[in-house]
N, C-alpha and C positions, 0 to 999 in steps of 0.2 A: 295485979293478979298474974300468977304463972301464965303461961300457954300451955294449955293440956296437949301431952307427950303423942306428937305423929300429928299437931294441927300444921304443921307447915307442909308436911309431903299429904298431906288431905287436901290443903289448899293445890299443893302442885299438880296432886292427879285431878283438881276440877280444873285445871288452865289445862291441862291437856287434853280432855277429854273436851273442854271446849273449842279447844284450837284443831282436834281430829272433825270435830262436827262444823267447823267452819269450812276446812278445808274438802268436806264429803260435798258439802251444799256451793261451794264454789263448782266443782268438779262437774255433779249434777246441772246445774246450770246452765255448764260451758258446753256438755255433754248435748242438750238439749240445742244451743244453739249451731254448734257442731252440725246437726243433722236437720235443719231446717234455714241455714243462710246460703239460700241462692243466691247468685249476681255479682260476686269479684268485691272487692276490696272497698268500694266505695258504700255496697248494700251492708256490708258487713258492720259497717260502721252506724250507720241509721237500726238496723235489727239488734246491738248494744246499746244504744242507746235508750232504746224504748223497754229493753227486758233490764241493762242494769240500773236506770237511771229515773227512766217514770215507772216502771212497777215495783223495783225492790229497792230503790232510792239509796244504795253503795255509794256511790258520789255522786257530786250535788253535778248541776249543769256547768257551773262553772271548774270544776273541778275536772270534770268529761272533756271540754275541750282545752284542756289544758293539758293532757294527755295525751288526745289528738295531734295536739302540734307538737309535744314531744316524740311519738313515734313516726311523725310524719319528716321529722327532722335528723332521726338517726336509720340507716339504710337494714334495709330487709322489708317484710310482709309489717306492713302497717297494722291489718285488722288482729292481727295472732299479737302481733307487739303489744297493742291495746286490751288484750286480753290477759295478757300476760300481766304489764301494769294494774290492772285492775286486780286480778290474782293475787298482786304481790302484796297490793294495801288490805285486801282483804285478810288475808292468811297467811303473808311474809312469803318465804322463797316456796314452801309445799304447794301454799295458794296458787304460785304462780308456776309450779308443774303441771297443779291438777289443771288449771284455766286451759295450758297448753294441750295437757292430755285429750281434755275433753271436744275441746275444739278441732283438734287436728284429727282425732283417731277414728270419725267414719268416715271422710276423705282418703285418710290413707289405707283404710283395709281396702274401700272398692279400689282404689287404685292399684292397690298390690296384685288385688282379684284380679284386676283388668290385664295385668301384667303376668299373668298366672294363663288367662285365657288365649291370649293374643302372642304368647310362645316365647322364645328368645329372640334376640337381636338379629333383622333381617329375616323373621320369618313371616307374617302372614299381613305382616302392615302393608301391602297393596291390595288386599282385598276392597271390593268394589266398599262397603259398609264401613271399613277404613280410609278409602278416599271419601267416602261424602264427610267424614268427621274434620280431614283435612281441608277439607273447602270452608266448612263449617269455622273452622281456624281463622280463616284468610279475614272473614269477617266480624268473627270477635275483636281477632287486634286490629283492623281498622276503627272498629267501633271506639276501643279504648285510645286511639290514637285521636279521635275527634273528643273524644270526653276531659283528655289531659290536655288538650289543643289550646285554654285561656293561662295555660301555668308559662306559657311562651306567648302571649300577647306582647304588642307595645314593638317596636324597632329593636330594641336592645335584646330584647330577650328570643325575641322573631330570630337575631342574628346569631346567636348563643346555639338556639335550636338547630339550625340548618348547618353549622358548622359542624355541631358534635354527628349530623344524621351523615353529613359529608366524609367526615374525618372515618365513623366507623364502615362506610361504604367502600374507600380508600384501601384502607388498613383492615382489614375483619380480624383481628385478634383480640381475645380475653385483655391481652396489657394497654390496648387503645383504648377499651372501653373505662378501664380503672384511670388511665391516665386522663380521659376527654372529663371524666367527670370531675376531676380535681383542677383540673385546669377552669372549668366551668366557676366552680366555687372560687377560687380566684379572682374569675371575672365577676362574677356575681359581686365578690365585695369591694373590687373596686371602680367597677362601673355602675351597677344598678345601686337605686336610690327608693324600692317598695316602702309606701305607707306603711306605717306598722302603731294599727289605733291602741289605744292604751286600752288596761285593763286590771279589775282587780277581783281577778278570779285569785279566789288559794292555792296554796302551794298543796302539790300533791303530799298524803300523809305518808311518807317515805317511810320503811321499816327497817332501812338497810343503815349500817354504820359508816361512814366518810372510808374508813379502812376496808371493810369489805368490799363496797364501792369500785375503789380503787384496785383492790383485787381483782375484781373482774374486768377492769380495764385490762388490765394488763395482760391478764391471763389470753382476752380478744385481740390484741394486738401479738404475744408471741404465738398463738396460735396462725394469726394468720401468714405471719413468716414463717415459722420452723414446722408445718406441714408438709407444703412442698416440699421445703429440703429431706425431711425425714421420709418421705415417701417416694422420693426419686428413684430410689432404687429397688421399690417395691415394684407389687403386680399394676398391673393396667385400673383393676378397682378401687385398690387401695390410691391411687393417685384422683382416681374420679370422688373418691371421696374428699379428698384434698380441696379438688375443684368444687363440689358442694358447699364445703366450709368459705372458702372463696367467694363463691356466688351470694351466699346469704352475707357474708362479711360487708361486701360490694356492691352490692346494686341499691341501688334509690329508686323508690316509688314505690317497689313490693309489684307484686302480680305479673301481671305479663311484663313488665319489664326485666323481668330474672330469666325469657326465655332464650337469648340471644348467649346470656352468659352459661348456660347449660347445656346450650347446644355445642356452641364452643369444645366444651368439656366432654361432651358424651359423640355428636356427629363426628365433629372433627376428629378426635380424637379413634375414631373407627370402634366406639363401642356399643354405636347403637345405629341402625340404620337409619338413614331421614327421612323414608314412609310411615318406620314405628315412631321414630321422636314425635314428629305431626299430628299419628292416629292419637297416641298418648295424650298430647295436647289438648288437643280435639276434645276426648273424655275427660281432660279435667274440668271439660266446663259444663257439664253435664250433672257432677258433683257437687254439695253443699259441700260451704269450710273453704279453709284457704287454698290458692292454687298453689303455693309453696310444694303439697304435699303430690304435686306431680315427678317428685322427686323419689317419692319412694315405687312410682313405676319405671322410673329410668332406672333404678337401683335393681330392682327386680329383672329388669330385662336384660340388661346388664352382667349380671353376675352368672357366674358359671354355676350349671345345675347340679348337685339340686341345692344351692343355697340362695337361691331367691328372695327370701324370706330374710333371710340376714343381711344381702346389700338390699333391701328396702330398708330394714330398718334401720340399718347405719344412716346409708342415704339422707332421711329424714331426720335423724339426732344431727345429723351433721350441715343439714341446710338451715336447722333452726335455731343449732346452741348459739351461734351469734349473736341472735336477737335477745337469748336469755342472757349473756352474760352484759352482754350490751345494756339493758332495760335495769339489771341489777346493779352493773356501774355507776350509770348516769342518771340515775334517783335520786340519791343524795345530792345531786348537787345539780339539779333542772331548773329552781330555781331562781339560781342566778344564771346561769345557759338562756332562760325564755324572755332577760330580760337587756341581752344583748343585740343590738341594729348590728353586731357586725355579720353576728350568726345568721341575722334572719336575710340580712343581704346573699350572701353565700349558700344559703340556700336555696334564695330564689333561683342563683347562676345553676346549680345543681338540678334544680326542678325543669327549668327550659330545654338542660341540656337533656334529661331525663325523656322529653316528649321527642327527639331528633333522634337520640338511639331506640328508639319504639317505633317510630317512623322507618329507619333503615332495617329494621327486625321483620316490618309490615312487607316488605322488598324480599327481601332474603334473612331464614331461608322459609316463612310462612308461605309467601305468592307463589315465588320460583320453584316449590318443591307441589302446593298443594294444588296449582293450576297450569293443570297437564292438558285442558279440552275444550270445546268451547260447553261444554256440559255440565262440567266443574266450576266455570265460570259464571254462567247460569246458576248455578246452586248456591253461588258463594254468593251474588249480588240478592237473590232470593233470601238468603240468610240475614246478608244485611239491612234491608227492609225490613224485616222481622223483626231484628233489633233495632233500629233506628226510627223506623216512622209506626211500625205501629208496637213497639216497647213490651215484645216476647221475652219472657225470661230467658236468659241464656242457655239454662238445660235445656228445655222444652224445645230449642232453635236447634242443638247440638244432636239433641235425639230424632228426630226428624228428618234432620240431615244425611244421619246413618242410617235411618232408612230407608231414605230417598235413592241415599248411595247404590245403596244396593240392587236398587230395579234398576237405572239410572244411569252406574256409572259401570255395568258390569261389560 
């Protein structure tokens, strides 16, 4: 029998209108977790897993940590990474806009806000309410420094650590920290020897084609060269934008470990003072979502007035497209990547060396810049307690802080 004339663009506007309502309800979702995941990168992961996995059952359990070790294995913001994957199986590459969108974008308005309130660069980050955020700092990343502290267990990995924390204490620049971690992964695969238990979880339902895949590889690789070079000759922004791309390109572990490589880029660089870099800091933990999007208040602080608003936004397109092009690359082909000892070796060198440069971050310039007193010091070991023995949510320790600061530190 024929097909009655217009059944096939009937069928097509219901895939679309299907695939627009997938990707609203991914969005929603993300949206929703966005603005209720307190606690850095490791919460983020547990508060996904309970809304996508036991309530609305997107992918199975095995499927969830199978995804886990894939973004935990490719550098940037592991929990947005994971969102993104998850995005993408859901609703293909829009899925895995909105995942991002929604997750990232009430982090980033308060942070822009905060970025909005707290002035330009070098202006009001020594206020007493900004140093107590800064003490507050001093104690988050120690805290995180004890939490990554078994990813460097064992002799071997103990050694990996303490060289990379050495080498970046040595040397403080952006190309030692890119270089310490590839040198790491080296050693990783050919000195260490981690169990790596079987498993027969599925392979994630990829929706990307080997070719597009591969597109976005490459695309992340010459972006990560021909940035700098094209922005060499640009303005002071346009280059910290560069550095952005860099950062997210670069770093392993996600979270506080992106802050040494920012600082780099923004302190160093004379484009942000290092009371405001710290205050900033400070307030991103204060926020649900990822700390990535501390990026769009160095952007803001950053940028000449009145365009604040634009380097936030760059800022954050530019700290995260890595992970998307990244995530949409290495889909296709995770598969066989989850099923290689050399990778997982080489990660692990990566991961130890990961806990030494968070270490030397925890030194300079968190300590050195946020503990000016013995008041400060007071404040910050107060902080830690909070977070360590009796297990205060982050914000609530941060907010506190600031206001502690403020009678406190003035």
């Amino acid at each position: 029998m024929a097909e009655p004339p217009g059944h096939g663009s009937t069928d097509d506007a219901g895939r679309r209108r299907r695939g627009a309502a997938a990707v609203w309800e991914v969005f929603v979702v993300f949206l929703g977790l966005g603005l209720t995941s307190f606690g850095g990168p490791v919460a983020h992961l547990g508060y996904f897993r309970e809304a996508l996995v036991g309530r609305r059952r997107w992918v199975t359990d095995a499927s969830y940590v199978q995804l886990v070790s894939l973004c935990h294995f490719l550098p940037g913001p592991a929990s947005s990474q994971l969102g993104m994957a998850i995005g993408l199986q859901r609703a293909g590459i829009p899925g895995l806009l909105a995942a991002w969108l929604g997750f990232t974008m009430p982090s980033a308005l308060a942070m822009a806000a905060f970025g909005y309130g707290i002035g330009p660069a070098g202006g009001t980050g020594t206020a007493p309410w900004a140093a107590g955020l800064m003490a507050a700092a001093v104690a988050v990343v120690a805290q995180a420094v004890l939490a990554m502290a078994p990813l460097a267990s064992g002799p071997r990995r103990a050694t990996i650590a303490v060289t990379a924390m050495v080498a970046v204490l040595v040397a403080p620049a952006p190309i030692t920290q890119i270089l310490v971690i590839a040198a790491a992964g080296v050693a990783g695969l050919l000195w260490l020897d981690p169990s790596v238990p079987a498993t027969d979880a599925e392979a994630p339902a990829a929706r990307i084609g080997r070719g597009t895949g591969a597109a976005c590889l490459i695309a992340f690789g010459v972006l990560l060269v021909v940035l700098p070079l094209a922005t060499s000759g640009g303005g002071a922004g346009w280059r910290m934008i560069a550095g952005f791309y860099q950062a997210g390109a670069l770093v392993f572990g996600g979270g506080h470990v992106v802050l040494p490589l920012l600082e780099a880029q923004t302190v160093q660089a004379g484009l942000v003072g290092p009371d405001v870099f710290l205050a900033g800091y400070g307030a991103a933990q204060a926020v649900p979502g990822p700390l990535f999007t501390f990026a769009a208040f160095l952007g803001f602080v950053a940028a000449t007035p009145p365009n604040g608003a634009a380097g936030a936004g760059l800022a954050l397109i530019a700290i995260f497209l890595p992970s998307a092009l990244l995530i949409i690359g290495v889909h296709p082909f995770w598969e066989r990547l989850r099923a290689s000892s050399a990778a997982t070796r080489a990660l692990a060198g990566v991961n130890a060396a990961v806990v030494g440069i968070l270490a030397a971050a925890l030194y300079t310039p968190v300590f050195t810049a946020g503990i000016d007193s013995p008041a400060a010091m007071a404040l910050a070991a107060a902080c830690f307690v909070a977070l360590r023995v009796w297990n205060a949510p982050p914000w609530a320790v941060v907010l506190a802080a600031g206001a502690l600061g403020a009678s406190i530190l003035g």
